[in-house]
TORTI-533426 format. One record per residue (C-alpha): residue in one letter; z negated, x, y negated. Coordinates in steps of 0.1 Angstrom, whole numbers, plus 5000, padded with zeros to 4 digits. Layout:
// TORTI-533426
AZXY
...
This chain:
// TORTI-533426
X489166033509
X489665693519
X487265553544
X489565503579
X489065133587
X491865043607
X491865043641
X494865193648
X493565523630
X490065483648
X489165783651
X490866003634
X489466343619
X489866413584
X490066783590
X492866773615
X494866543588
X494466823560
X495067073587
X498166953594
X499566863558
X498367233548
X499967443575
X503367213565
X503067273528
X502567633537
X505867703557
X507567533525
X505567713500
X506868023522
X510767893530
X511267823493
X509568133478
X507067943461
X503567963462
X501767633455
X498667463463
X497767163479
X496766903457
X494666563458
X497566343453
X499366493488
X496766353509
X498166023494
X501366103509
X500366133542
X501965893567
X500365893604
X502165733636
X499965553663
X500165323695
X503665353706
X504565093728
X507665083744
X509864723749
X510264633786
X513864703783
X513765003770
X515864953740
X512664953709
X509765093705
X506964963683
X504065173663
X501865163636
X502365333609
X499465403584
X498865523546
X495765623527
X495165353503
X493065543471
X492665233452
X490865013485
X489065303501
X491365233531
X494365273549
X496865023555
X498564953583
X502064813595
X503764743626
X507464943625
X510264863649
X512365123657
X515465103676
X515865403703
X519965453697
X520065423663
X516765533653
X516865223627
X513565073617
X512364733609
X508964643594
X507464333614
X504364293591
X503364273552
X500264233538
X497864203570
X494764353569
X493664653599
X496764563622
X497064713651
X497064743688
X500564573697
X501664463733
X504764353744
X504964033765
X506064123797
X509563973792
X509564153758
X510363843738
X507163823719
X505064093705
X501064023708
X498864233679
X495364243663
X494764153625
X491564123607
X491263753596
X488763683563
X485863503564
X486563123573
X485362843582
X488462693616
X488962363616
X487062313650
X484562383636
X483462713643
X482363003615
X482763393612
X479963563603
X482263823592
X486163933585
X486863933620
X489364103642
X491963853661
X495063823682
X498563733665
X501863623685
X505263723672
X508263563684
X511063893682
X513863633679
X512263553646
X509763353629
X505863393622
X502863543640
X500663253655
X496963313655
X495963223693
X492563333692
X489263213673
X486763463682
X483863463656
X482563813664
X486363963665
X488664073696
X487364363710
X490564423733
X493464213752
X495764203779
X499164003790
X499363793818
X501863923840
X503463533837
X503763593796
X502063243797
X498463383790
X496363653772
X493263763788
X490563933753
X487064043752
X484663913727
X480863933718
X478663673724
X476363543699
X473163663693
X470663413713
X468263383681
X471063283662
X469963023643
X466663233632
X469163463616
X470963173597
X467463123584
X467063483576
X464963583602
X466963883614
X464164113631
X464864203664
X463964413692
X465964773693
X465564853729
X467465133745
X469765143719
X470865333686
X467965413666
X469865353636
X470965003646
X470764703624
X471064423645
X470464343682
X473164423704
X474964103726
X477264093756
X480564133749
X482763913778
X486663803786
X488663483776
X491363343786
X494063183755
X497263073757
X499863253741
X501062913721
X497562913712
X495762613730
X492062613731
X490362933754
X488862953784
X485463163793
X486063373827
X482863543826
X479063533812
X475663673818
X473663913804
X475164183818
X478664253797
X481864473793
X481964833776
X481564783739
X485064853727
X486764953697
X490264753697
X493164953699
X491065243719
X489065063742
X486465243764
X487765053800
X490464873795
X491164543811
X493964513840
X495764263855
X496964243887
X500564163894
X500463813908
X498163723876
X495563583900
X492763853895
X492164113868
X490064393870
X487064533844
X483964783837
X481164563843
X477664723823
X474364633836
X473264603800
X474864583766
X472764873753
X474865183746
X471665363763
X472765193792
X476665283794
X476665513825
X475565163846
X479165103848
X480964953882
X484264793883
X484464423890
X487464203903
X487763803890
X489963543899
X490663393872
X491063023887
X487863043909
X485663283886
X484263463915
X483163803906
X483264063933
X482264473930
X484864673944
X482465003951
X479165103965
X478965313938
X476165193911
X477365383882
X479765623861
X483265413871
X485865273845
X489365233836
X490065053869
X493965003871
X496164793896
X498764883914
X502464773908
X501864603944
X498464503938
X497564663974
X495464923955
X492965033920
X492965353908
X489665413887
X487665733875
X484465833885
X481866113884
X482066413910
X479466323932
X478166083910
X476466303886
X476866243846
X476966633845
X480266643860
X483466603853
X485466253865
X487666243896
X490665973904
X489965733928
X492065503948
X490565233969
X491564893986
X491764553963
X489664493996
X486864673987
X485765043993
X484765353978
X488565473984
X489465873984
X488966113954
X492766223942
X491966533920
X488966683934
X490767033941
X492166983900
X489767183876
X490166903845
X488766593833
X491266293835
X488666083813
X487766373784
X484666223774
X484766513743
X486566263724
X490066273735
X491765953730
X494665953754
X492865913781
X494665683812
X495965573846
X499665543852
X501265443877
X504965523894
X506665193901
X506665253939
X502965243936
X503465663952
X501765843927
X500065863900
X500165983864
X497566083838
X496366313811
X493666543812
X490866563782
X488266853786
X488467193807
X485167263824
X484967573804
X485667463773
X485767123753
X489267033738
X492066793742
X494766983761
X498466773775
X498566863809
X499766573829
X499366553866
X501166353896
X499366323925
């Protein structure tokens, strides 16, 4: 089997893949009259659909569509555009590496993505350590994808500026003994941290670049950082207000993954840089989302603040305050920590209610599609 590297197909399960190819080459098998069994070179066939996103007008929808690549180890990846009427489809990219995660500008003229760049040394000077992830912009009327980011430890996630003008992307930071590990002195201290980890862990933190791809702006540092992400799922997402003053994010006391239930959400404005903590609360809150109006964030934290139980929807104030707990008579888990990846806030365009999917049952651990408005 091919190793799953992009990040489109993060997290993907093997099992569920071959369950899913056998139980449709069995109704065949059984329509036809034929009995036949699976073989190696059907798993090669398999095409997967991911990240939907629909165009602001409604008329496209873009996804990425993946295939098992024997001869890399890897699957590759390509952004499809699909028109809703006629169902006709159009490839948008060839040839680039892990791509993934696309985003519509809010005007829907351009179409933001993530690409894994090689090794290089940029021409300002700066040098990945490693085949990096970054952020492309394509122009729908035609033309190429610009790079507009230079991250050298890779994207970990991005966002539109409501104005189209910006994009808002969370990065690493380097490690601070950096030039001891350019002289191979790469020891470091693991911490409360994976056991099994091979190099220290560093604050990941948000940018600002242009969507014509001028030089980015920091917004935030410290040693405190963001939830460690992986792009295309990532673990709080950023959010924007509406007026593109001010965006929201999961602020961890630490970078340690030991240390990711120390999570509060933060507000920034982005011309001032002045941070401010929306809660009292001092841990287990994340995907903190805006309202259409910007009046109010909905976010998800723990009943009562315990890690044993399961998350609640909050709404508070842009003001500040604790707000009041949406779903505490609903027996589900808006966040399913088990692994579910569809977790998300959703809000009705009248800023009256509000839509997500639950993960995990109390009684028993397993994705289930059961949408609630409150």
């Amino acid at each position: 089997m091919p190793k799953n590297r992009s990040t489109a197909a993060a997290g993907r399960k093997p099992s569920r893949t071959l369950a899913l190819l056998l139980a449709v080459l069995l109704a065949a098998a059984i329509a036809s009259g034929q009995q036949r069994r699976i073989q190696l070179d059907d798993l090669g066939k398999v095409v997967t659909v991911s990240d939907p996103q629909i165009s602001p007008d409604g008329k496209s929808i873009v996804c990425v569509v993946s295939r098992p690549n024997f001869q890399e180890n890897r699957y590759d990846n390509e952004l499809v555009l699909v028109d809703v009427a006629t169902g006709a489809q159009r490839v948008l990219t060839v040839d680039r590496k892990d791509v993934g995660s696309p985003r519509w500008s809010p005007s829907g003229d351009r179409l933001a993505f993530a690409a894994v760049v090689p090794y290089a040394k940029e021409k300002d000077g700066t040098e990945k350590k490693e085949d990096s992830s970054q952020v492309f912009v394509l122009p729908m009327s035609g033309g190429d994808a610009k790079k507009i980011t230079n991250a050298p430890n890779g994207v970990e996630q991005f966002a539109w500026r409501p104005n189209g003008k910006d994009i808002a992307y969370v990065t690493s930071d380097d490690p601070p003994n950096q030039k001891e590990i350019e002289q191979h002195n790469d020891s470091f201290e693991v911490g409360d941290n994976d056991f099994l980890a091979t190099a220290a862990v560093t604050s990941s933190h948000i940018w600002l670049a242009s969507a014509e791809g001028a030089a980015a702006r920091r917004l935030t540092s410290g040693s405190w950082s963001l939830l460690k992400s992986a792009l295309g799922s990532p673990a709080s997402p950023i959010s924007w207000a509406p007026d593109g003053k001010s965006l929201t994010f999961t602020r961890q006391e630490q970078p340690h993954t030991g240390d990711a239930d120390l999570t509060t959400l933060q507000i920034l404005s982005v011309e001032t840089g002045e941070i401010r903590k929306l809660t009292s609360h001092k841990n287990f809150e994340g995907y903190g989302q805006f309202s259409p109006d910007g009046s109010q964030l909905a976010y998800f934290y723990r009943r009562d603040g315990d890690f044993n139980n399961e998350n609640e929807v909050f709404v508070a104030s842009v003001a500040g305050g604790d707000g009041i707990d949406l779903t505490g008579e609903i027996d589900r888990n808006p966040c399913a920590p088990c692994g579910c990846r569809t977790a998300s806030l959703c809000w009705s365009v009248r800023t009256t209610a509000l839509r997500f999917l639950c993960g995990c049952s109390r009684s028993k651990a397993r994705p289930a599609n059961c949408p609630w408005a409150t």
